[in-house]
C-alpha positions in Angstrom: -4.7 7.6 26.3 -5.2 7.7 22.8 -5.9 3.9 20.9 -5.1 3.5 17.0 -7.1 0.8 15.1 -5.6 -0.6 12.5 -7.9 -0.8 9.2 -8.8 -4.0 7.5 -8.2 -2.4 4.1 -4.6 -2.5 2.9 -2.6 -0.4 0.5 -0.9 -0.9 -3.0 1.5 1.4 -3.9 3.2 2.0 -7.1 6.0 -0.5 -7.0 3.7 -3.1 -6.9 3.8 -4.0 -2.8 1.2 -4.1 -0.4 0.8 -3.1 2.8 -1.8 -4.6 5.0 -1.5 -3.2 9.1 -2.3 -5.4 11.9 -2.1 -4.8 15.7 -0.7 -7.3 18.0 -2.7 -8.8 20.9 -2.4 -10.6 24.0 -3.3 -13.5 22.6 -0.6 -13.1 20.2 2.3 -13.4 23.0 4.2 -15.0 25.4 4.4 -14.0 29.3 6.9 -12.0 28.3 4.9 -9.9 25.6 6.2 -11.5 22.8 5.2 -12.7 19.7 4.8 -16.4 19.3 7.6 -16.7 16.3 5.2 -19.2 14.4 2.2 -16.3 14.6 4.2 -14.3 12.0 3.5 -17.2 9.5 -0.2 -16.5 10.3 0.0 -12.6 10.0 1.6 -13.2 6.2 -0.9 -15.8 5.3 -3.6 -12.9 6.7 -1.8 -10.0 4.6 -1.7 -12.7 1.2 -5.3 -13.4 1.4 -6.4 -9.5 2.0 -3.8 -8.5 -1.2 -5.5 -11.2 -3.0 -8.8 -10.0 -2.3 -7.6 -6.4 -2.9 -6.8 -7.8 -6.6 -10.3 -9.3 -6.8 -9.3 -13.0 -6.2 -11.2 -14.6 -3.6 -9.9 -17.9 -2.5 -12.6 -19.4 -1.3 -14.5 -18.6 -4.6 -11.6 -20.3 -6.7 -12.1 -23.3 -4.9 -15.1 -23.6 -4.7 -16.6 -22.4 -8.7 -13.5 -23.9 -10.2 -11.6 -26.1 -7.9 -8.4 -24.5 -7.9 -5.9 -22.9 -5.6 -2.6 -21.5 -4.3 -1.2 -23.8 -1.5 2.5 -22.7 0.1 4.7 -24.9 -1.4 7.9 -23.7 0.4 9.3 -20.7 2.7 12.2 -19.2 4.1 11.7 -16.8 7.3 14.6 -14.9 9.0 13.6 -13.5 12.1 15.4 -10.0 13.4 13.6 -8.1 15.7 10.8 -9.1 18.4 7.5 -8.1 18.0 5.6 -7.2 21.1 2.1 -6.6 22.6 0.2 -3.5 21.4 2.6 -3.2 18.5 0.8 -1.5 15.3 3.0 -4.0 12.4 2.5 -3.5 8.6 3.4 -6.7 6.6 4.0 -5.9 2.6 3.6 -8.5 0.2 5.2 -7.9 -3.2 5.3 -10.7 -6.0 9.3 -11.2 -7.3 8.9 -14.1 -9.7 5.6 -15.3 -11.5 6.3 -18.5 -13.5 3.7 -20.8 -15.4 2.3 -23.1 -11.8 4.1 -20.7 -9.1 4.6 -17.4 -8.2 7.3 -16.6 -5.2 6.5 -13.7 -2.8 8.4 -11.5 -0.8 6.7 -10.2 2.5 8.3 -8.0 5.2 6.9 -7.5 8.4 7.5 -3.6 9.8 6.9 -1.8 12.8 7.5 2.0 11.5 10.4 1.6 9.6 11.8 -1.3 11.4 12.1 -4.6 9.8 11.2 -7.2 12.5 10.4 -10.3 9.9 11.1 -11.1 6.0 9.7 -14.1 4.4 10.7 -16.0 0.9 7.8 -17.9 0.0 6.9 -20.0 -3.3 3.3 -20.8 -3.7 2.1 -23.1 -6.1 -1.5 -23.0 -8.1 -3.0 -26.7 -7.8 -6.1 -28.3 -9.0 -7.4 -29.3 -5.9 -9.4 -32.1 -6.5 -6.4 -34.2 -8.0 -3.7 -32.1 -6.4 -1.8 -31.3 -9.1 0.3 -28.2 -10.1 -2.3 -26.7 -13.0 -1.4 -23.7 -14.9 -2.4 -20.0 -13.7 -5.1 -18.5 -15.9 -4.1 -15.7 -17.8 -6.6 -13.6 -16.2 -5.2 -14.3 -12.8 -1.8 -13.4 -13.9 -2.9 -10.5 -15.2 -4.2 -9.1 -12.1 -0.8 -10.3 -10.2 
């Protein structure tokens, strides 16, 4: 029996989306072998980190050098097909709006060519000591 790894590193393709793969695991699931349906939140959050990271944004780095930050500021998820245990997924993340304080995100979550997920989400850059919405540097937008 033959047992596919997915790779940390994800993919950017010309259209601008990326693709980061993920494997689902027990852990993951109900007794039945499903995914939990607030896990796919957590597999986004995972794929808008590493497409961050693949842009040379580190979060942690923002926050702490120059105390700043995206935070999730709203999100819309339509669920349509289970995922289940052992599943090799691939959620893409592709920026559809990029204003002054916010940028909103579309991320679909795929197993082959099967949508099982899509998420509408709005995140806002803050200044994180005083919480407010701060504009994004031109240098970040740049890489976005």
């Amino acid at each position: 029996m033959t047992y596919e790894t997915p790779t940390i590193k994800g993919n950017l393709f010309d259209d601008k989306t990326f693709s980061f793969p993920i494997r689902i695991y027990y852990e993951d699931t109900d007794a039945g072998g499903i995914v939990y349906y607030a896990n796919y939140l957590k597999y986004a959050e995972r794929a808008r980190t590493e497409y961050l990271r693949h842009l040379g944004l580190n979060q942690d780095t923002l926050l702490k050098e120059q105390g700043v930050g995206f935070v999730v500021r709203d999100c819309h998820i339509s669920y349509k097909s289970p995922a289940k245990l052992d599943d090799a997924l691939n959620i893409t993340c592709k920026i559809t709006d990029l204003k002054g304080v916010s940028l909103k995100m579309e991320q679909k979550l795929y197993r082959g060519d099967t949508i099982l997920c899509e998420i509408e989400i709005t995140l806002v850059f803050l200044s994180l000591p005083n919480m407010r919405p701060t504009k994004i540097p031109s240098e970040i937008i740049s890489l976005l």
